[in-house]
N, C-alpha and C positions, 0 to 999 in steps of 0.2 A: 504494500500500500504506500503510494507517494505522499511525503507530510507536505502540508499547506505552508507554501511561502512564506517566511518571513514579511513584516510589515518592512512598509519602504522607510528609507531615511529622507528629509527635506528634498526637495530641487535646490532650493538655495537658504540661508538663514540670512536674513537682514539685519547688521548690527551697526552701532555708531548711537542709538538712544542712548540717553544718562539715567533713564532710571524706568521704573517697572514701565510695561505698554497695557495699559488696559484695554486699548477699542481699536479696532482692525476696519475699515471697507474698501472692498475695490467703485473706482469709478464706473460710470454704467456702461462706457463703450469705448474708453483709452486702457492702455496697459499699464494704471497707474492703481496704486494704493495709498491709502491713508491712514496712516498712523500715530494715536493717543495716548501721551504718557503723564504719568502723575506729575511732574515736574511743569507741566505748561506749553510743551512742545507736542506741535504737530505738522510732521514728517509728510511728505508727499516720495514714495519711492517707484522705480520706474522696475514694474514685474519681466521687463523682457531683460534688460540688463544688468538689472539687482544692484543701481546704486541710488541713490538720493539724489530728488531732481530739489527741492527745495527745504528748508528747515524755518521753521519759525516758531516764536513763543506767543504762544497767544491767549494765553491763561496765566496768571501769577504762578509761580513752580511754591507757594503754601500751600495755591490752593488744587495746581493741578488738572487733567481733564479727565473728565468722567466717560465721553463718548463722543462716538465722529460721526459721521449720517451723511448720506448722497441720495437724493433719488428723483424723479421723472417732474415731483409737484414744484423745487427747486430750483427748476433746470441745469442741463450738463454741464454749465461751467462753474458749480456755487459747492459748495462743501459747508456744514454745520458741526461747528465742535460746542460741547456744553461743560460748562466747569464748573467743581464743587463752590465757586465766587458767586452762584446763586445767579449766574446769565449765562444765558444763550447766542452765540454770535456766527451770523453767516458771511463766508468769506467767498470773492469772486477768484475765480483760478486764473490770470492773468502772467502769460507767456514762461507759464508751466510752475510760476510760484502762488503765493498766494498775496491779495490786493494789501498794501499798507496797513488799510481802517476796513472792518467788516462793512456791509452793504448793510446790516440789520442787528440790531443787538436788543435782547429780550430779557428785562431781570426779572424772573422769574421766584427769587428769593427763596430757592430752594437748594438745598444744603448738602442732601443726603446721595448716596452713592447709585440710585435708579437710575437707569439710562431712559434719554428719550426717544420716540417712535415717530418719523412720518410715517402719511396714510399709506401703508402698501393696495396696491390695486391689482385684482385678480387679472393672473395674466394668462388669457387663452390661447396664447402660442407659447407656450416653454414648449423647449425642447424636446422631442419624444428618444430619448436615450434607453436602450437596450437594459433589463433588468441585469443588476449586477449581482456576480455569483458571488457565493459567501467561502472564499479563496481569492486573492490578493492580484487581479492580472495587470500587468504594468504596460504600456504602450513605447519602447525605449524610443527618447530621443523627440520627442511632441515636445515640441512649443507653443507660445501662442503668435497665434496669427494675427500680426499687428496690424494688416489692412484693411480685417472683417472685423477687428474692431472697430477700427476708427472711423470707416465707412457704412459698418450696417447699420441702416434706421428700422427695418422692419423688427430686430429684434428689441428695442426698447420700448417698455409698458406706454401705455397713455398716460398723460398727467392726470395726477389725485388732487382730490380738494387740498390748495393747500394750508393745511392745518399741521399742528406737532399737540403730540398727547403725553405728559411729563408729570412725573409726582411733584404733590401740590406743595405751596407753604404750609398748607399743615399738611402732616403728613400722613398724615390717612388718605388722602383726596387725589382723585388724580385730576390734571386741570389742561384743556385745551386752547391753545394758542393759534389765533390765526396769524400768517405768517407775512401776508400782505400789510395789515396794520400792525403789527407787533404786540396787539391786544389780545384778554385773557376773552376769551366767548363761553365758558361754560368751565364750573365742579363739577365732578364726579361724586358723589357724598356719600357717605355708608349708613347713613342714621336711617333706614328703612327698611322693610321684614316684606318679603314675598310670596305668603301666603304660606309659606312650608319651615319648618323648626329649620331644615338646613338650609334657608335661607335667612335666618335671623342673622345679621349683624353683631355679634355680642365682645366685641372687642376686637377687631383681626387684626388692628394694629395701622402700621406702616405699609404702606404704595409700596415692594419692592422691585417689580415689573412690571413694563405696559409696554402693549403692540394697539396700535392705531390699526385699523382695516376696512373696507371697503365689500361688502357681505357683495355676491351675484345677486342681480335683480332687484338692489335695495334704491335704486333710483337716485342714487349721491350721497344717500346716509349715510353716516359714519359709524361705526361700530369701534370699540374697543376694549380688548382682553387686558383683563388684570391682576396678576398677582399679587398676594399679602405676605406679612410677617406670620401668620398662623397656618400658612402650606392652605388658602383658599385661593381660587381663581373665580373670577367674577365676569363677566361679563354684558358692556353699557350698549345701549343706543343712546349715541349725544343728544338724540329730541326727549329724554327721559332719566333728565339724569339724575333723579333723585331715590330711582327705580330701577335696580339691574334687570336683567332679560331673566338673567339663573347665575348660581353660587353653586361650588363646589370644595368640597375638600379633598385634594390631590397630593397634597404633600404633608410629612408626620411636622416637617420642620420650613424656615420661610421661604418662600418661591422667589429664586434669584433671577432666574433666566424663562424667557418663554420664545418662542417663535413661530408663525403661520406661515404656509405653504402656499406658492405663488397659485395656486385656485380660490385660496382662501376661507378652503372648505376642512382645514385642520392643522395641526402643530404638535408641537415639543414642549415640555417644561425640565427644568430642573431645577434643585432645590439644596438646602442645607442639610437635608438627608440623604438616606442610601439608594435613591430610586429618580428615575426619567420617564415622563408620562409623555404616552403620546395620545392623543384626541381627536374628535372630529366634533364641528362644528355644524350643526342642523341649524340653517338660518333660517326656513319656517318653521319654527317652534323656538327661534331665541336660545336653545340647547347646546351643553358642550357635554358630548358624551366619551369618557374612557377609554382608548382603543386596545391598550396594554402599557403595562408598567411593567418597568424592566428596571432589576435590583442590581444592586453594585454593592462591589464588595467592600468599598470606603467612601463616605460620604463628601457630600463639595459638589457641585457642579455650579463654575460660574459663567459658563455663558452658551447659547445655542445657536444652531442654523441649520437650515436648510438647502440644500442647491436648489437652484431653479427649476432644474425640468423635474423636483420632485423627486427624486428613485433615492437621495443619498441627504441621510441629517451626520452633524458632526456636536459633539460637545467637547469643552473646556472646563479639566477638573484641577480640583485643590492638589491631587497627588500628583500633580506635572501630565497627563496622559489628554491624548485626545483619543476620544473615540468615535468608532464610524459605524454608523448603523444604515441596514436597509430601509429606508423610513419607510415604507409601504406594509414589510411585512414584520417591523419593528426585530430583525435579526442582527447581530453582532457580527458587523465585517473584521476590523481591526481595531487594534488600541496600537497609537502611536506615539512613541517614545524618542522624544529629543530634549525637551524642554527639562533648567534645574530646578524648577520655582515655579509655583502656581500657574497654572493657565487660563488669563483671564478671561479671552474673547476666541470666538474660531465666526469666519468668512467666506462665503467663497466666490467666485467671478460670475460675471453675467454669461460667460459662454460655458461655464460648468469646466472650465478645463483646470482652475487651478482654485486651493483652500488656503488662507493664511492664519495662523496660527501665533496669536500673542501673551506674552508671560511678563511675571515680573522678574524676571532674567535678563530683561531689560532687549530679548531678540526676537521677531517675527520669524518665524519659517515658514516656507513654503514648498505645497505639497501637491505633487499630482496624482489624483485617485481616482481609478474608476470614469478615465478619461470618456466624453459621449461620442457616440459611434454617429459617424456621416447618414 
């Protein structure tokens, strides 16, 4: 009997940060990444060549940044970083660094380590990529294709309203931002009971994840999933926000990380404890229902993702490990081993061909997995 492959080593590891990276994206259609670290610095690195195309501080290095953000409601040349200094600031990408003074800054007066969410919008052409076997197959020698990056439009989503959904000044709350006036439009509030005991409210605590979404066939409304300090996941319709749709208890300990899958029909969670929950989302009925929970032998997970055409989720653990799972049939591909020091965030590109992977090791790596078949 042939034993299964060894898990791959990086493509490349990006180093030259001073200090941990917490938040990782790739841009939607350049061979660029961006890169967040507690110190105030955020890194723009060029993924075909693997060096630093610009560096800047743009958060005090007290207070550090929390997370980076790119997407379609924004437009392709704007990047948002948010720092624990309680603002939010969007920056113009201007001849491949970034603009002096952000275009927008939002103090938001929020303190705490929750990352924020633009509205993802369901995307009916992801990729349709070949189920991946549960054995390691490597493609030697794929790069990325820097022309169909920077030239294809049909693969980028349509724009989403634009809004940003981020835990509130108090912090129980999560609070909606629209993005054009830099105004707050709507709390999320938990002081309400929905007809069922496990929907009572009775303390959950702290906002500690929120994914903003865009439900199919919801006519612009916005939806969004939220995690608490009690391992409960919520989720709003912003035209009711004093009233979630449904409440759940998914995790023993608090929900760090969440993420929904470009149909917008389900996601990932992890938590402070031993377990990753994966879900499906019933948007006529407001429902998030359980699809399977999958146990780990050591607790942590801080952060999640999905690739886009859906077949492959990644998480980022306290014990240094990423791991890859079939998100479909929630099975165990690999657990990846490079990083010394926690793994805060994992990403991965809009053409599914590469994952970036960030620690407080203070380096990015980069991973090819499960590359998508023509």
């Amino acid at each position: 009997m042939s034993k299964r492959p060894p898990p791959p080593d990086p493509v490349a590891v990006l180093r030259g940060h001073r200090a941990s990276v917490t938040d990782v994206c790739f841009h939607q259609t350049k061979p660029i990444l961006f890169a967040g670290t507690t110190g105030g610095e955020l890194r723009i690195w060029d993924t075909v060549q693997h060096r630093t195309v610009s560096s800047s501080w743009v958060h005090s290095a007290a207070h550090g940044i929390v997370s980076v953000a790119t997407g379609p409601s924004i437009g392709l040349n704007k990047v948002i970083s948010q720092g624990r200094d309680g603002t939010v600031r969007c920056w113009d990408i201007e001849n491949g660094g970034l603009s002096s003074n952000p275009s927008l800054t939002i103090k938001t007066n929020s303190y705490h380590f929750c990352k924020l969410s633009l509205v993802k919008v369901p995307y009916a052409n992801a990729q349709q990529a070949n189920e991946p076997k549960d054995c390691y197959e490597r493609e030697v020698g794929e790069t990325v294709d820097t022309d169909s990056l920077c030239d294809s439009k049909d693969d980028v989503p349509a724009e989403g309203p634009k809004y940003m959904a981020v835990a509130g000044e108090q912090l129980s709350e999560v609070e909606i931002w629209d993005l054009n006036t830099a105004e707050r439009c709507t709390r999320l509030h938990q002081n309400s009971c929905v007809g069922s005991p496990n929907f009572l409210s009775k303390g959950r605590g702290m906002c500690m994840a929120v994914q903003a979404y865009l439900p199919s066939k919801s006519q612009g409304f916005v939806n969004v999933l939220a995690g608490y300090e009690d391992g409960s996941i919520l989720v709003w319709d912003i035209r009711n926000p004093g009233i979630p749709l449904t409440a759940m208890k998914v995790h023993l300990e608090p929900v760090l990380c969440l993420s929904i899958d470009e149909s917008c029909n389900g996601g990932i969670s992890g938590g402070a404890d031993q377990k990753i929950v994966l879900y499906n989302l019933d948007h006529s009925t407001g429902s998030c229902v359980i699809k399977k929970e999958i146990n780990l032998e050591r607790p942590g997970i801080s952060g999640t993702s999905i690739r886009p055409d859906s077949k492959i989720a990644a998480t980022a653990g306290w014990d240094r490990r990423v791991r890859i799972y079939n998100y479909r049939k929630g099975s165990a591909l690999a657990i990846l081993k490079y990083h010394h020091a926690t793994c805060n965030a994992v990403s991965f590109s809009s053409d599914c061909k590469l994952m970036a992977s960030a620690s407080e090791d203070s380096t990015v790596a980069l991973w090819e997995l499960y590359p998508p078949h023509a």
